[in-house]
C-alpha positions as CSV (number, residue, x, y, z in Angstrom):
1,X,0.0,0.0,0.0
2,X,3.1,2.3,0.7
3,X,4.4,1.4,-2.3
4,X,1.5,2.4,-4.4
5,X,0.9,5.4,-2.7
6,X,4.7,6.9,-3.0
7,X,4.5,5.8,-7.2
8,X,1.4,7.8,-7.5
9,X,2.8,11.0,-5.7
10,X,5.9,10.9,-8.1
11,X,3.8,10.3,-11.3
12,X,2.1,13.7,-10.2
13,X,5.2,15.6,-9.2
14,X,6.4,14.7,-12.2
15,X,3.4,15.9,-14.2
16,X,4.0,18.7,-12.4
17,X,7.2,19.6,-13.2
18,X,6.6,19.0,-16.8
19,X,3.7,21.7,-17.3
20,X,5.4,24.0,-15.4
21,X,8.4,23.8,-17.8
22,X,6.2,24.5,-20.2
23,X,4.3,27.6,-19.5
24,X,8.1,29.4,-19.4
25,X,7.9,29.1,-23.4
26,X,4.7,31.4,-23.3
27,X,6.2,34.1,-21.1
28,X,9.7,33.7,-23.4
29,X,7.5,34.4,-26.2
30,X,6.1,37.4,-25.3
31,X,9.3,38.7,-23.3
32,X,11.3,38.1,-26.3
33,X,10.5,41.3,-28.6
34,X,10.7,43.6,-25.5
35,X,13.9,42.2,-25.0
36,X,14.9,42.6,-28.3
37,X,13.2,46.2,-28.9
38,X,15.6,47.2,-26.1
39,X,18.7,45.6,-27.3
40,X,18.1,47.2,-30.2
41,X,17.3,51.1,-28.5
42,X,20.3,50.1,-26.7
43,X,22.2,49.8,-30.4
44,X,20.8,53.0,-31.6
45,X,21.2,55.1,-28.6
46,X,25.0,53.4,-27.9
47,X,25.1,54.9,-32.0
48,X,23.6,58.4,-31.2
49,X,25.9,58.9,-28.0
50,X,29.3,58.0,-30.2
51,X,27.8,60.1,-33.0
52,X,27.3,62.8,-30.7
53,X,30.4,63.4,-29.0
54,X,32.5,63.0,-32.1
55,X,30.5,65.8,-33.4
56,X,31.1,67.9,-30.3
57,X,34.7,67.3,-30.8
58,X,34.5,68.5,-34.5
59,X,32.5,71.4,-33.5
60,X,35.3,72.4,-31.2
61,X,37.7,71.9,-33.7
62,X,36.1,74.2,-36.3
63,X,35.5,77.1,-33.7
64,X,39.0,76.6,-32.9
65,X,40.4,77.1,-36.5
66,X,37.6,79.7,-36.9
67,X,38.8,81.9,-34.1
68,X,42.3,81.7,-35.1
69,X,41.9,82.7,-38.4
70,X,39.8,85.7,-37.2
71,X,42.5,86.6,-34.3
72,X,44.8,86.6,-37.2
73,X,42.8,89.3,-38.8
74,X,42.0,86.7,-42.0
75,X,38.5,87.3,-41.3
76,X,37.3,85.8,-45.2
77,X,39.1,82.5,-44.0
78,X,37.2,81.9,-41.0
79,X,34.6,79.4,-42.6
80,X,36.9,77.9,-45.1
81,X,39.0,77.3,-42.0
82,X,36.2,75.8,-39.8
83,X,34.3,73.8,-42.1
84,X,37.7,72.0,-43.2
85,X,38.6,71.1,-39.5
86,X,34.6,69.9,-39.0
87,X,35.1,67.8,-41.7
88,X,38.9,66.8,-40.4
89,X,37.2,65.7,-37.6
90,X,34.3,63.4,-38.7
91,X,31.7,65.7,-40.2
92,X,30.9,64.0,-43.6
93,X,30.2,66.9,-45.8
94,X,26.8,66.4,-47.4
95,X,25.0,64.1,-44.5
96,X,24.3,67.2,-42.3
97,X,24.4,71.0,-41.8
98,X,26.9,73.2,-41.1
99,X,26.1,76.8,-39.8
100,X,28.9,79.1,-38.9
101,X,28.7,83.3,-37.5
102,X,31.2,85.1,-36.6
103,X,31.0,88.2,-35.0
104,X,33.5,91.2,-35.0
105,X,35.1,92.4,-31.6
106,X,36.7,95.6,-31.1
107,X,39.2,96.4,-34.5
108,X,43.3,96.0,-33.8
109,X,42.6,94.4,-30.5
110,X,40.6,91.5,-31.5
111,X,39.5,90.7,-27.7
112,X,35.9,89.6,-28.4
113,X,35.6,88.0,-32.0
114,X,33.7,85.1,-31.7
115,X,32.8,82.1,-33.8
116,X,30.4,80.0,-33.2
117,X,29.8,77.1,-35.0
118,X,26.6,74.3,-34.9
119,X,26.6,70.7,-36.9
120,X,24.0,68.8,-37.1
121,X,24.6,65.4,-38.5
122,X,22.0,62.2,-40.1
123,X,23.2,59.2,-38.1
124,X,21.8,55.9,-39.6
125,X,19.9,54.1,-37.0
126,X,19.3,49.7,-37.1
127,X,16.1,49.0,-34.9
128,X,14.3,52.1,-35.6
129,X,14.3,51.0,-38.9
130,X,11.5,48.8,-38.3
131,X,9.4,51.9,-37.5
132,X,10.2,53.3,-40.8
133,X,13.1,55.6,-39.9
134,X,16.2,55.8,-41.4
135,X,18.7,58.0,-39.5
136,X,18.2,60.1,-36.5
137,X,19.5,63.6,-36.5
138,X,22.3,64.4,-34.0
139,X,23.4,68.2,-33.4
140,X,26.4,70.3,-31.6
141,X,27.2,74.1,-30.9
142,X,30.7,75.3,-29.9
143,X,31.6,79.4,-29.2
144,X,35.3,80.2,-29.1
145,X,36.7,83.8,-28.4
146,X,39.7,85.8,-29.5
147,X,40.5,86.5,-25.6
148,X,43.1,88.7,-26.1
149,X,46.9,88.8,-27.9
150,X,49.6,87.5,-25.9
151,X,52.6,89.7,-25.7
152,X,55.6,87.6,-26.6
153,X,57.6,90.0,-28.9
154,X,59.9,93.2,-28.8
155,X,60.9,92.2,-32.2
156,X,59.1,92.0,-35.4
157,X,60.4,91.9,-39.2
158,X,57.3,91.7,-41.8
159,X,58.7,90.7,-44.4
160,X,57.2,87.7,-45.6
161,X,60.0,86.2,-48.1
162,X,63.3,88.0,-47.8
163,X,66.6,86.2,-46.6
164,X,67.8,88.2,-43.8
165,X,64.8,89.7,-42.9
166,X,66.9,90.0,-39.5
167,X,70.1,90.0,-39.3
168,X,72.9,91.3,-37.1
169,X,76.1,92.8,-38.8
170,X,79.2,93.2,-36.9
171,X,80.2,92.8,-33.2
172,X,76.4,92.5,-31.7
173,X,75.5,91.8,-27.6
174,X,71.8,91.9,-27.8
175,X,70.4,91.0,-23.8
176,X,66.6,91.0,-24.2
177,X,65.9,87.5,-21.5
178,X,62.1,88.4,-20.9
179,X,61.1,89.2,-24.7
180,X,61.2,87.6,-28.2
181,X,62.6,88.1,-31.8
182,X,59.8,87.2,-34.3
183,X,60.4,87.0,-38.4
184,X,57.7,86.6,-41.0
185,X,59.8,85.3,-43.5
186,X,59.3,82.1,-44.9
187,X,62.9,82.0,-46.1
188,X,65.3,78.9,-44.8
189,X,67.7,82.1,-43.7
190,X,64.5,84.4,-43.0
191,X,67.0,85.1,-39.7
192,X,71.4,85.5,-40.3
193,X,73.1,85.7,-37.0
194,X,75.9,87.0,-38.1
195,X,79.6,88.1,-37.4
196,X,80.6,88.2,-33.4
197,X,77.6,87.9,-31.7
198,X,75.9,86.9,-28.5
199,X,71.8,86.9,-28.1
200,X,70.1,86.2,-25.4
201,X,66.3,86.1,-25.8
202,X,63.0,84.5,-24.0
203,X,61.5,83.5,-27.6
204,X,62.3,83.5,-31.3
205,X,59.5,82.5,-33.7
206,X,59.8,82.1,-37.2
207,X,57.9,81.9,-40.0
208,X,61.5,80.0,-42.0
209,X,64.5,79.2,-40.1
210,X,67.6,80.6,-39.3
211,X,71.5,80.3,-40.1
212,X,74.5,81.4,-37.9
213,X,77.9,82.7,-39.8
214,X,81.1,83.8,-38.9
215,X,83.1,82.4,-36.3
216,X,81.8,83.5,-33.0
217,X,78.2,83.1,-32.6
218,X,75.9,82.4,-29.9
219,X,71.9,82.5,-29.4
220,X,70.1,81.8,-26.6
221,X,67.0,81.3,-26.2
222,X,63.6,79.1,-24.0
223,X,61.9,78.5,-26.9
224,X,62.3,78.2,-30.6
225,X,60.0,77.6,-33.5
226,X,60.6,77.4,-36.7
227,X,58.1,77.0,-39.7
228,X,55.1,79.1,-37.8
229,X,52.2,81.5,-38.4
230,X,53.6,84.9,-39.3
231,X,52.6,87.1,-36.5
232,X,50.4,89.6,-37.2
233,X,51.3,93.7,-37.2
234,X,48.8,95.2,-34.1
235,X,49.1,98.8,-35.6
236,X,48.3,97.7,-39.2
237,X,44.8,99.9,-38.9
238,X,47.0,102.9,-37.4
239,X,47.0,106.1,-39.4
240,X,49.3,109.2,-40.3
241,X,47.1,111.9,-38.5
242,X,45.5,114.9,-40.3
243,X,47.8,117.8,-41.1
244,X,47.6,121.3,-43.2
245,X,49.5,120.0,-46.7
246,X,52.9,121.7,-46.9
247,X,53.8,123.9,-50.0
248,X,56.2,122.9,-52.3
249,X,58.5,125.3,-51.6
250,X,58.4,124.9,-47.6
251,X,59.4,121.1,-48.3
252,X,62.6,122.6,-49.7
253,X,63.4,124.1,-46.8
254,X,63.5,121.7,-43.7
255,X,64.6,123.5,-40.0
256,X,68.4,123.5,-39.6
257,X,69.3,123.2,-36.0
258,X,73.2,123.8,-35.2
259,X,73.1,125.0,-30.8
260,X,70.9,123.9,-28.6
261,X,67.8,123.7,-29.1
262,X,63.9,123.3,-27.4
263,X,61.8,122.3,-29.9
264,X,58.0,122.0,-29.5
265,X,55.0,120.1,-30.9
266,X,53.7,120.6,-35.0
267,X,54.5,119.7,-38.8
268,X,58.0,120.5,-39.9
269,X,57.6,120.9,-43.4
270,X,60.8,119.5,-44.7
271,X,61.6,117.7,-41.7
272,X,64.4,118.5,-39.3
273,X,68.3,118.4,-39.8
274,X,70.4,118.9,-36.9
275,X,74.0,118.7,-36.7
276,X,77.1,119.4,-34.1
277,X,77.6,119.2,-30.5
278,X,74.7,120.5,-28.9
279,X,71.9,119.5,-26.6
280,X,68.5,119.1,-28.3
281,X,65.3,118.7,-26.4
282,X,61.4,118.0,-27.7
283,X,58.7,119.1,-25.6
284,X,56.0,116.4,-25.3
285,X,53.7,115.8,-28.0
286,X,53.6,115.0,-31.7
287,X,56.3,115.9,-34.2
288,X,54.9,115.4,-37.9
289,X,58.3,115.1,-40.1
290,X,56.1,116.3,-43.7
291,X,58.1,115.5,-46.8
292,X,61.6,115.5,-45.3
293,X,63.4,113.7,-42.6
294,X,63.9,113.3,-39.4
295,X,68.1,113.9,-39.5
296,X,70.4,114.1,-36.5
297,X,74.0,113.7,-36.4
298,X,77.4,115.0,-34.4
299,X,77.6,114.8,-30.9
300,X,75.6,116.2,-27.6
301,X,72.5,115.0,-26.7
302,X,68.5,114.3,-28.0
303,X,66.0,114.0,-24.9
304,X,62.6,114.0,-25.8
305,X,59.7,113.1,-22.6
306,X,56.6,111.8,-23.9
307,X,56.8,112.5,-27.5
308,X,56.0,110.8,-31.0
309,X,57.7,111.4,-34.4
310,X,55.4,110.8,-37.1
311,X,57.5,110.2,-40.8
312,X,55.0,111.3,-43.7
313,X,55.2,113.0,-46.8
314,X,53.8,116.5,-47.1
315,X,50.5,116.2,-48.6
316,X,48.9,116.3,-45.6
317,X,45.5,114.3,-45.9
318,X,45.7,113.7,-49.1
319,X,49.1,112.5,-49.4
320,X,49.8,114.2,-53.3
321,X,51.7,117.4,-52.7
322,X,54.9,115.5,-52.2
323,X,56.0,111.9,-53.0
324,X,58.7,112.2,-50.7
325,X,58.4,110.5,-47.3
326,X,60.8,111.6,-44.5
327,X,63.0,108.7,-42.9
328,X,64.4,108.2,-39.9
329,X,68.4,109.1,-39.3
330,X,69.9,109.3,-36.4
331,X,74.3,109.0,-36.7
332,X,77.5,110.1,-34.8
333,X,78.2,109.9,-31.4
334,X,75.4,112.0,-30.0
335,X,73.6,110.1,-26.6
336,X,70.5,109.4,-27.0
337,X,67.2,109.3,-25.0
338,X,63.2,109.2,-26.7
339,X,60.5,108.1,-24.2
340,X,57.3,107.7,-26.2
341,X,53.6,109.4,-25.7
342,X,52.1,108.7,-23.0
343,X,48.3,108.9,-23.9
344,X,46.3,109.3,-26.6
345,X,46.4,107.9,-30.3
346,X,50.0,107.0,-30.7
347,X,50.1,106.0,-27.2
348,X,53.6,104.1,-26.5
349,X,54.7,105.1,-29.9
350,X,57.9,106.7,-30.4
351,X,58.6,106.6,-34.2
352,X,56.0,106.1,-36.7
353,X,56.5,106.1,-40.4
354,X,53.8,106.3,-42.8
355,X,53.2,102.6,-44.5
356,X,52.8,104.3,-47.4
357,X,56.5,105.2,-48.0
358,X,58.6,103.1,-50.5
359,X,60.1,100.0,-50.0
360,X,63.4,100.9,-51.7
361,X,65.9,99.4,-49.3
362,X,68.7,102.0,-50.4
363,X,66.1,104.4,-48.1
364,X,66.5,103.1,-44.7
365,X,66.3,104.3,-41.6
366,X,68.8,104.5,-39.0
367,X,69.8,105.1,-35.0
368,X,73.0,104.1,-34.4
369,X,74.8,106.2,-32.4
370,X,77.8,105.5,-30.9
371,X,76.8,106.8,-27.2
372,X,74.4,105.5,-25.3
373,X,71.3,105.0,-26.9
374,X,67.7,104.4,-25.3
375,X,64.7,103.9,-26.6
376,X,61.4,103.3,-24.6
377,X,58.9,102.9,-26.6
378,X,57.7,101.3,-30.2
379,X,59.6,102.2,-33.3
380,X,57.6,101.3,-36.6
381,X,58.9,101.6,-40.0
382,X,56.3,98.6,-41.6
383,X,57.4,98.9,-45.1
384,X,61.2,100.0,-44.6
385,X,64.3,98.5,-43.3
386,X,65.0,99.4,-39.9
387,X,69.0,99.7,-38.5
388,X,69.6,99.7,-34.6
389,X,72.4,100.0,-32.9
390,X,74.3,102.3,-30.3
391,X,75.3,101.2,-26.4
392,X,73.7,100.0,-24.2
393,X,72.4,102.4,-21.7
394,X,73.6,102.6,-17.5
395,X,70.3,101.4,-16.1
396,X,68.1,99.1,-18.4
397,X,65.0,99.0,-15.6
398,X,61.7,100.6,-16.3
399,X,62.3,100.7,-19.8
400,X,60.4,99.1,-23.1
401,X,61.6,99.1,-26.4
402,X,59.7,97.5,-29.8
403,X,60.3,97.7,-33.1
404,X,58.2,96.5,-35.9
405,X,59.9,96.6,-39.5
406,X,60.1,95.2,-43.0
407,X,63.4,94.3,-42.0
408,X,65.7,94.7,-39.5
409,X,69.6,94.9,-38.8
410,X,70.7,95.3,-35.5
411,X,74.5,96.2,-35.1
412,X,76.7,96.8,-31.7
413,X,75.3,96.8,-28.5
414,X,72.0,97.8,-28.7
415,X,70.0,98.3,-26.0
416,X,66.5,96.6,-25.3
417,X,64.5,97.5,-22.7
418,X,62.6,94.5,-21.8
419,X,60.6,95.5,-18.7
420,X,57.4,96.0,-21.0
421,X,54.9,94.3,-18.1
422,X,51.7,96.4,-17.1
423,X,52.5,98.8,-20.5
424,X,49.6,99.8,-22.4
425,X,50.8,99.5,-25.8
426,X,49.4,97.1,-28.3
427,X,50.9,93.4,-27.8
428,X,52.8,92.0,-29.9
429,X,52.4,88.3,-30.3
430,X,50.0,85.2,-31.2
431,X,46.2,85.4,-30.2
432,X,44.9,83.6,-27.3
433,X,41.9,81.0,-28.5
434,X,39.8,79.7,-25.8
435,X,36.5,77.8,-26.0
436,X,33.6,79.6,-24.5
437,X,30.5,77.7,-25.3
């Protein structure tokens, strides 16, 4: 009777068993396109995520290479320049849109140009197929800003192609540690150190490369590169200021100074020629050099506070009474000392010569005096060859000197007045790009 009773009980648990192993295939079925609807979301949305953040990265690329073409002042190549980095960097040209705006800070500064750029891209999809669509659409935004223009550089040449565009002649001990040298050329010998010569600077960026000749020559320097960006000029927007045109006959006829001298703010027609051993002082302001030059030679002195000489050609506005435009010449052993304006349009500007004159290198410009010479302030010649030279001056604190020129030679011990921080002059130097949105 036991015996029966235990066979019975394990026929039914084994019924049991059986049926219940068989309702799981029901719930399997049903289970089984949820589970595969969300494998397949899963796909698509694993897709969209990868698709998304690759197109973030290319949107930062081309705001990047946007900004830097507009901090550059290439304005018409700022969506050549981002479109080609958004496609660099995974767009696929002709599967999307690509909207770019750029919007203009304030001029010669370029703090606040902006370029914003927004991609939207089809991204093919695999379960939403079944539902009839094909792709999904997948967007990005990036902002980045011309923050401001680093100041790097007491040294700029312009040239874009000339061998030598810098170049030292001579016996030349050139201390500038907390400033840079920077040469546009493209030229494998865009910069010649040359003859007996030591150099000691923070940077030197260049557009070429450089060669040392002679026997004796040393450079030092923290960083250089060769092969980069030219650097843009920050006072290419800066202009001669109005003047009364001079007369023909006044050009003829530039001031002849032979004693000494106190010589006050206007427009020399015919420039200035002084000469001898005499003491020569400029009151603060603006001296406007109108068809003739700015010409000092012998010995003595030139002391000039606060002051800006501005090299033009006597037409005034206009610019057609004379084709002659004044230069720059100061010679002999007279010591010299030119601190620039202080304030107002040629702010930290102590030589400025009209980029309209000629670019006949047999008209130079020169200060090389053979006493001490200092400079604080910028000296621009942008389409003429700058020469600099003279000794370097007792105390070199407090003092900034720049020079921007087509090309530059720098000969005997030239002073350099790097102690440019906290000035207000226009940088000179790369722009700073940052991402902002």
């Amino acid at each position: 009777m036991d015996l029966v009773v235990t066979e019975t009980l394990f026929v039914q648990l084994r019924s049991y068993l059986r049926e219940s192993r068989g309702s799981v295939m029901p719930l399997v079925a049903l289970t089984l396109p949820v589970l595969m609807s969300l494998s397949g979301l899963g796909v698509d949305a694993s897709s969209w995520l990868m698709a998304q953040r690759n197109l973030q990265t290319a949107a930062d690329a081309a705001a990047m290479a946007g900004a830097w073409e507009a901090g550059r002042g290439f304005q018409d190549k700022v969506n050549y320049s981002a479109e080609k980095e958004a496609v660099n960097n995974g767009f696929v040209d002709g599967q999307g849109s690509i909207a770019i705006e750029f919007s203009e800070g304030n001029g010669s500064s370029v703090t606040g140009d902006n370029v914003e750029v927004v991609l939207r891209q089809d991204v093919p999809v695999f379960f939403l197929r079944l539902l009839g669509r094909e792709s999904i659409t997948v967007e990005a935004a990036a902002t980045a800003a011309v923050t401001r223009v680093s100041d790097e550089f007491c040294i700029l040449s312009l040239d874009r192609s000339q061998d030598g565009a810098l170049k030292t002649s001579g016996t030349v001990d050139l201390m500038m540690p907390d400033c840079g040298i920077a040469v546009n050329s493209a030229s494998d010998r865009g910069m010649i150190v040359n003859g007996n010569v030591e150099i000691t600077v923070q940077d030197v960026h260049l557009s070429g490369e450089y060669v040392i000749t002679g026997n004796s020559a040393e450079l030092t320097y923290e960083d250089l590169v060769v092969g980069a960006p030219p650097i843009l000029d920050p006072y290419e927007d800066l202009e001669v200021p109005a003047f009364a045109a001079c007369t023909s006959a006044s050009i003829k006829k530039p001031l002849k100074i032979t004693s000494s001298t106190t010589l006050n703010p206007g427009v020399y027609c015919g420039g200035i020629s002084a000469s001898g051993n005499n003491t020569i002082t400029l009151n603060p302001g603006t001296y406007i050099m109108a068809g003739g030059s700015f010409d000092v030679s012998g010995g003595g002195s030139l002391v000039g506070n606060g002051v800006t000489i501005i090299l033009t050609n006597g037409g005034g506005s206009s610019g057609t009474t004379s084709t002659t435009y004044g230069q720059f010449n100061i010679t002999g052993n007279r010591s010299i000392s030119l601190t620039a304006s202080t304030s107002g349009t040629y702010e930290g500007i102590a030589v400025f010569q009209d980029r309209r004159a000629p670019s006949n290198t047999a008209q130079g410009n020169f200060l090389t005096g053979g006493s001490t010479v200092v400079v604080d302030g910028l000296m621009y010649f942008p389409n003429q060859e700058l020469n600099y030279g003279g000794s370097v001056a007792t105390s070199t604190s407090g003092h900034c000197t720049r020079m921007i020129a087509n090309t530059v030679i720098m000969h005997g011990t030239p002073f350099i007045g790097n102690d440019c921080e906290g000035r207000n002059e226009r940088p000179i130097g790369n722009p700073v790009i940052r991402l902002v949105g």
